[in-house]
C-alpha positions as CSV (number, residue, x, y, z in Angstrom):
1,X,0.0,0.0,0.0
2,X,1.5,3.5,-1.1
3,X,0.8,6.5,1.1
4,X,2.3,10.2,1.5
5,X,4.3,11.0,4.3
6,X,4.9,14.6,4.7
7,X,7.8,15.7,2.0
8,X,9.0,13.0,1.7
9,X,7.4,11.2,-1.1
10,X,5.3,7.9,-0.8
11,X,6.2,5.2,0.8
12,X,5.3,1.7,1.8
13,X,4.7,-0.7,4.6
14,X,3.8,-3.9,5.6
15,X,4.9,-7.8,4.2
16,X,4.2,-6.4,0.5
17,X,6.4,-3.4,0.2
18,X,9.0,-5.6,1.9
19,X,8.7,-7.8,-1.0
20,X,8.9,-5.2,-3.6
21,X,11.4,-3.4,-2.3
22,X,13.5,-7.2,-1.9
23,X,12.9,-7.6,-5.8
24,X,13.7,-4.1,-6.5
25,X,17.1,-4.3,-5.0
26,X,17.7,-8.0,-6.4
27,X,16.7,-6.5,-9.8
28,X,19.2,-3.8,-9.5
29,X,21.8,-6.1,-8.0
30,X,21.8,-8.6,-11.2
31,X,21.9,-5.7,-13.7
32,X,24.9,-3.9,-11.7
33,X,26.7,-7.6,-11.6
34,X,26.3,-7.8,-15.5
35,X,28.0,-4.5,-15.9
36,X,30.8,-5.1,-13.2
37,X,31.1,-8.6,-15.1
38,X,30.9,-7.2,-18.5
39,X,33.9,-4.4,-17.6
40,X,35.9,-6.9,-15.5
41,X,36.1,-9.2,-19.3
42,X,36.2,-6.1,-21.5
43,X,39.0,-4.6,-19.2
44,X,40.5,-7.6,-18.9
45,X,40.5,-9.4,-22.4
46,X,40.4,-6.3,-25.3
47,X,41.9,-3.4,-22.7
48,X,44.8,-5.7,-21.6
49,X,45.0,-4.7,-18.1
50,X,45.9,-6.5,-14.7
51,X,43.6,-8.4,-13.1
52,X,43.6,-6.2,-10.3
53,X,42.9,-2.5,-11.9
54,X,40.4,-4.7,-14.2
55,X,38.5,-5.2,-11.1
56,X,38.5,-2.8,-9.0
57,X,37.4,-0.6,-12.5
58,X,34.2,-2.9,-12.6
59,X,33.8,-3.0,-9.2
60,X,33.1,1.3,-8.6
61,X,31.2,0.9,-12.1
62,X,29.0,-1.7,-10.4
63,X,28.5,0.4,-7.4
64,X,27.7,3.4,-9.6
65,X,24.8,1.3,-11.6
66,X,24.2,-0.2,-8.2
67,X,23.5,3.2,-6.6
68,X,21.8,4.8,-9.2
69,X,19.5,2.1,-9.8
70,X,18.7,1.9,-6.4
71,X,18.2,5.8,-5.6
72,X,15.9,6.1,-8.9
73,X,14.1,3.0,-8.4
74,X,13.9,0.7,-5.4
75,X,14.4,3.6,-2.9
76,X,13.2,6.5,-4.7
77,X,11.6,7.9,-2.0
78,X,13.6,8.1,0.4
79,X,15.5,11.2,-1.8
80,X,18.9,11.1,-0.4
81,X,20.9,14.1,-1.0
82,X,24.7,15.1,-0.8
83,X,27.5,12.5,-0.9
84,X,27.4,10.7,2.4
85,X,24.6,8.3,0.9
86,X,27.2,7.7,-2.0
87,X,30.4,7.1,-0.1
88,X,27.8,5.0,2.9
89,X,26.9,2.5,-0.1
90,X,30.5,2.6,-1.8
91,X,31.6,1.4,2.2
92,X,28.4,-0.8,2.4
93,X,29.7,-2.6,-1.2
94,X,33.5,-2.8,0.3
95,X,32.4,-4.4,3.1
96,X,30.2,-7.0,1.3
97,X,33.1,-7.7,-1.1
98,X,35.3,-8.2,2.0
99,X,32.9,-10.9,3.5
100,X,33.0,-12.3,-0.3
101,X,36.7,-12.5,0.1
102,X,36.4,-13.2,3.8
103,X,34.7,-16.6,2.8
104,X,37.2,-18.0,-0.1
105,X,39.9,-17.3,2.4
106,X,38.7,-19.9,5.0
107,X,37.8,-22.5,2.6
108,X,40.7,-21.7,0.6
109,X,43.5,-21.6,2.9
110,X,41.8,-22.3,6.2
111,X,39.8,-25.9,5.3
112,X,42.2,-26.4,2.5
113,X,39.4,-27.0,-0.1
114,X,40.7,-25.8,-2.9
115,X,39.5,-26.9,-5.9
116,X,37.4,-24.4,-8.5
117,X,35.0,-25.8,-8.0
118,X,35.1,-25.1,-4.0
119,X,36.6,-21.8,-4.2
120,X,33.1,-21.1,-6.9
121,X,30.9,-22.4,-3.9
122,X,32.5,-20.4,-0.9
123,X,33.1,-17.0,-3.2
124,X,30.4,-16.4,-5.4
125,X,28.1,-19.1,-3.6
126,X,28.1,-18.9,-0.2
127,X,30.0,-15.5,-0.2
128,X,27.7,-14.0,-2.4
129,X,24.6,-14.7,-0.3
130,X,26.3,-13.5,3.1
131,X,27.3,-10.1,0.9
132,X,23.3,-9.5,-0.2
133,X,22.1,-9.7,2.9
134,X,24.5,-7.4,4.4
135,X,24.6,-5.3,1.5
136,X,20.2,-5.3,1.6
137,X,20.6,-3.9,5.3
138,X,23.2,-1.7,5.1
139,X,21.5,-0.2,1.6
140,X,17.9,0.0,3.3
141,X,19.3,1.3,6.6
142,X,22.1,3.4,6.2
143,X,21.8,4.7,3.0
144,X,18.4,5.1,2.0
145,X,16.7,5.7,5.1
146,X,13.1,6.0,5.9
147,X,11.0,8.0,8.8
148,X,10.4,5.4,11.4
149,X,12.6,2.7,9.7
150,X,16.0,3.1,11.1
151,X,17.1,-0.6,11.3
152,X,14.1,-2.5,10.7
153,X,14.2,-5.9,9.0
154,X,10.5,-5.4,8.3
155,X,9.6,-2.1,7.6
Protein backbone atom coordinates (compact mmCIF):
# COMPACT_ATOMS: atom_id res chain seq x y z
CA UNK A 1 0.00 0.00 0.00
CA UNK A 2 1.47 3.50 -1.06
CA UNK A 3 0.76 6.52 1.11
CA UNK A 4 2.28 10.24 1.47
CA UNK A 5 4.26 11.01 4.32
CA UNK A 6 4.93 14.58 4.67
CA UNK A 7 7.85 15.71 2.00
CA UNK A 8 9.00 13.03 1.70
CA UNK A 9 7.42 11.17 -1.10
CA UNK A 10 5.34 7.87 -0.84
CA UNK A 11 6.15 5.17 0.77
CA UNK A 12 5.27 1.73 1.76
CA UNK A 13 4.71 -0.72 4.65
CA UNK A 14 3.83 -3.93 5.63
CA UNK A 15 4.89 -7.78 4.18
CA UNK A 16 4.20 -6.44 0.55
CA UNK A 17 6.38 -3.44 0.25
CA UNK A 18 9.05 -5.62 1.93
CA UNK A 19 8.68 -7.85 -1.05
CA UNK A 20 8.90 -5.18 -3.65
CA UNK A 21 11.37 -3.42 -2.32
CA UNK A 22 13.50 -7.19 -1.92
CA UNK A 23 12.94 -7.55 -5.83
CA UNK A 24 13.73 -4.14 -6.53
CA UNK A 25 17.12 -4.27 -4.97
CA UNK A 26 17.74 -8.02 -6.44
CA UNK A 27 16.70 -6.54 -9.78
CA UNK A 28 19.17 -3.76 -9.48
CA UNK A 29 21.82 -6.05 -8.03
CA UNK A 30 21.76 -8.57 -11.15
CA UNK A 31 21.95 -5.67 -13.70
CA UNK A 32 24.92 -3.93 -11.67
CA UNK A 33 26.67 -7.63 -11.62
CA UNK A 34 26.26 -7.82 -15.54
CA UNK A 35 27.97 -4.54 -15.86
CA UNK A 36 30.79 -5.10 -13.22
CA UNK A 37 31.13 -8.63 -15.09
CA UNK A 38 30.91 -7.19 -18.46
CA UNK A 39 33.88 -4.44 -17.58
CA UNK A 40 35.93 -6.89 -15.51
CA UNK A 41 36.09 -9.18 -19.26
CA UNK A 42 36.23 -6.13 -21.54
CA UNK A 43 38.95 -4.60 -19.17
CA UNK A 44 40.55 -7.64 -18.88
CA UNK A 45 40.52 -9.43 -22.42
CA UNK A 46 40.37 -6.28 -25.25
CA UNK A 47 41.88 -3.42 -22.69
CA UNK A 48 44.84 -5.66 -21.62
CA UNK A 49 44.97 -4.68 -18.07
CA UNK A 50 45.85 -6.47 -14.68
CA UNK A 51 43.59 -8.40 -13.08
CA UNK A 52 43.63 -6.20 -10.29
CA UNK A 53 42.86 -2.54 -11.91
CA UNK A 54 40.40 -4.68 -14.21
CA UNK A 55 38.46 -5.20 -11.05
CA UNK A 56 38.47 -2.82 -9.00
CA UNK A 57 37.44 -0.63 -12.47
CA UNK A 58 34.21 -2.95 -12.59
CA UNK A 59 33.84 -2.97 -9.24
CA UNK A 60 33.09 1.34 -8.63
CA UNK A 61 31.17 0.86 -12.08
CA UNK A 62 28.96 -1.72 -10.42
CA UNK A 63 28.47 0.37 -7.41
CA UNK A 64 27.71 3.35 -9.56
CA UNK A 65 24.81 1.33 -11.59
CA UNK A 66 24.21 -0.21 -8.23
CA UNK A 67 23.48 3.17 -6.58
CA UNK A 68 21.81 4.80 -9.22
CA UNK A 69 19.53 2.11 -9.76
CA UNK A 70 18.71 1.90 -6.41
CA UNK A 71 18.19 5.79 -5.62
CA UNK A 72 15.89 6.11 -8.88
CA UNK A 73 14.10 2.98 -8.38
CA UNK A 74 13.87 0.71 -5.43
CA UNK A 75 14.43 3.64 -2.87
CA UNK A 76 13.25 6.53 -4.73
CA UNK A 77 11.56 7.95 -2.03
CA UNK A 78 13.57 8.15 0.37
CA UNK A 79 15.54 11.25 -1.83
CA UNK A 80 18.94 11.07 -0.39
CA UNK A 81 20.89 14.14 -1.00
CA UNK A 82 24.67 15.10 -0.85
CA UNK A 83 27.53 12.54 -0.89
CA UNK A 84 27.36 10.69 2.36
CA UNK A 85 24.58 8.34 0.86
CA UNK A 86 27.21 7.67 -2.02
CA UNK A 87 30.35 7.09 -0.12
CA UNK A 88 27.84 5.04 2.92
CA UNK A 89 26.95 2.46 -0.11
CA UNK A 90 30.46 2.64 -1.77
CA UNK A 91 31.63 1.36 2.17
CA UNK A 92 28.40 -0.78 2.42
CA UNK A 93 29.68 -2.56 -1.22
CA UNK A 94 33.49 -2.76 0.29
CA UNK A 95 32.41 -4.45 3.10
CA UNK A 96 30.17 -6.97 1.34
CA UNK A 97 33.07 -7.67 -1.14
CA UNK A 98 35.33 -8.19 2.02
CA UNK A 99 32.94 -10.86 3.49
CA UNK A 100 33.03 -12.35 -0.28
CA UNK A 101 36.72 -12.51 0.06
CA UNK A 102 36.44 -13.17 3.81
CA UNK A 103 34.70 -16.63 2.78
CA UNK A 104 37.20 -18.01 -0.12
CA UNK A 105 39.90 -17.33 2.37
CA UNK A 106 38.69 -19.90 4.97
CA UNK A 107 37.77 -22.49 2.59
CA UNK A 108 40.69 -21.70 0.61
CA UNK A 109 43.54 -21.57 2.89
CA UNK A 110 41.82 -22.27 6.17
CA UNK A 111 39.77 -25.86 5.27
CA UNK A 112 42.21 -26.42 2.52
CA UNK A 113 39.38 -27.04 -0.06
CA UNK A 114 40.74 -25.78 -2.90
CA UNK A 115 39.50 -26.94 -5.94
CA UNK A 116 37.36 -24.37 -8.46
CA UNK A 117 34.96 -25.79 -8.02
CA UNK A 118 35.10 -25.08 -3.99
CA UNK A 119 36.62 -21.75 -4.23
CA UNK A 120 33.12 -21.12 -6.90
CA UNK A 121 30.89 -22.44 -3.93
CA UNK A 122 32.55 -20.40 -0.92
CA UNK A 123 33.09 -17.03 -3.22
CA UNK A 124 30.43 -16.38 -5.41
CA UNK A 125 28.08 -19.07 -3.61
CA UNK A 126 28.09 -18.90 -0.16
CA UNK A 127 30.03 -15.49 -0.17
CA UNK A 128 27.67 -13.96 -2.35
CA UNK A 129 24.61 -14.74 -0.33
CA UNK A 130 26.28 -13.53 3.14
CA UNK A 131 27.27 -10.12 0.87
CA UNK A 132 23.33 -9.52 -0.15
CA UNK A 133 22.11 -9.68 2.91
CA UNK A 134 24.53 -7.43 4.36
CA UNK A 135 24.61 -5.26 1.48
CA UNK A 136 20.22 -5.33 1.61
CA UNK A 137 20.64 -3.89 5.34
CA UNK A 138 23.20 -1.65 5.13
CA UNK A 139 21.54 -0.25 1.57
CA UNK A 140 17.92 0.04 3.30
CA UNK A 141 19.29 1.29 6.55
CA UNK A 142 22.14 3.39 6.19
CA UNK A 143 21.83 4.67 3.04
CA UNK A 144 18.36 5.13 1.99
CA UNK A 145 16.72 5.72 5.06
CA UNK A 146 13.07 6.02 5.90
CA UNK A 147 11.04 8.01 8.77
CA UNK A 148 10.42 5.40 11.43
CA UNK A 149 12.57 2.66 9.72
CA UNK A 150 16.03 3.07 11.10
CA UNK A 151 17.13 -0.63 11.30
CA UNK A 152 14.08 -2.47 10.72
CA UNK A 153 14.19 -5.89 9.01
CA UNK A 154 10.46 -5.39 8.32
CA UNK A 155 9.61 -2.15 7.59
Amino acid sequence: MWRSRGSTGPTTTGPTATRRELLGFATVGLLAYAVDLALFTCLRGPAALDPLTAKALSFVAGCAVAYAGNALGTYRHTQPRGLRPCAVFLAVNVAGAAVQLLCLTVSHYGLGLTSQRADTVSGAGIGMALATVLRFWGTRTLVFRTEGRVGSWTG
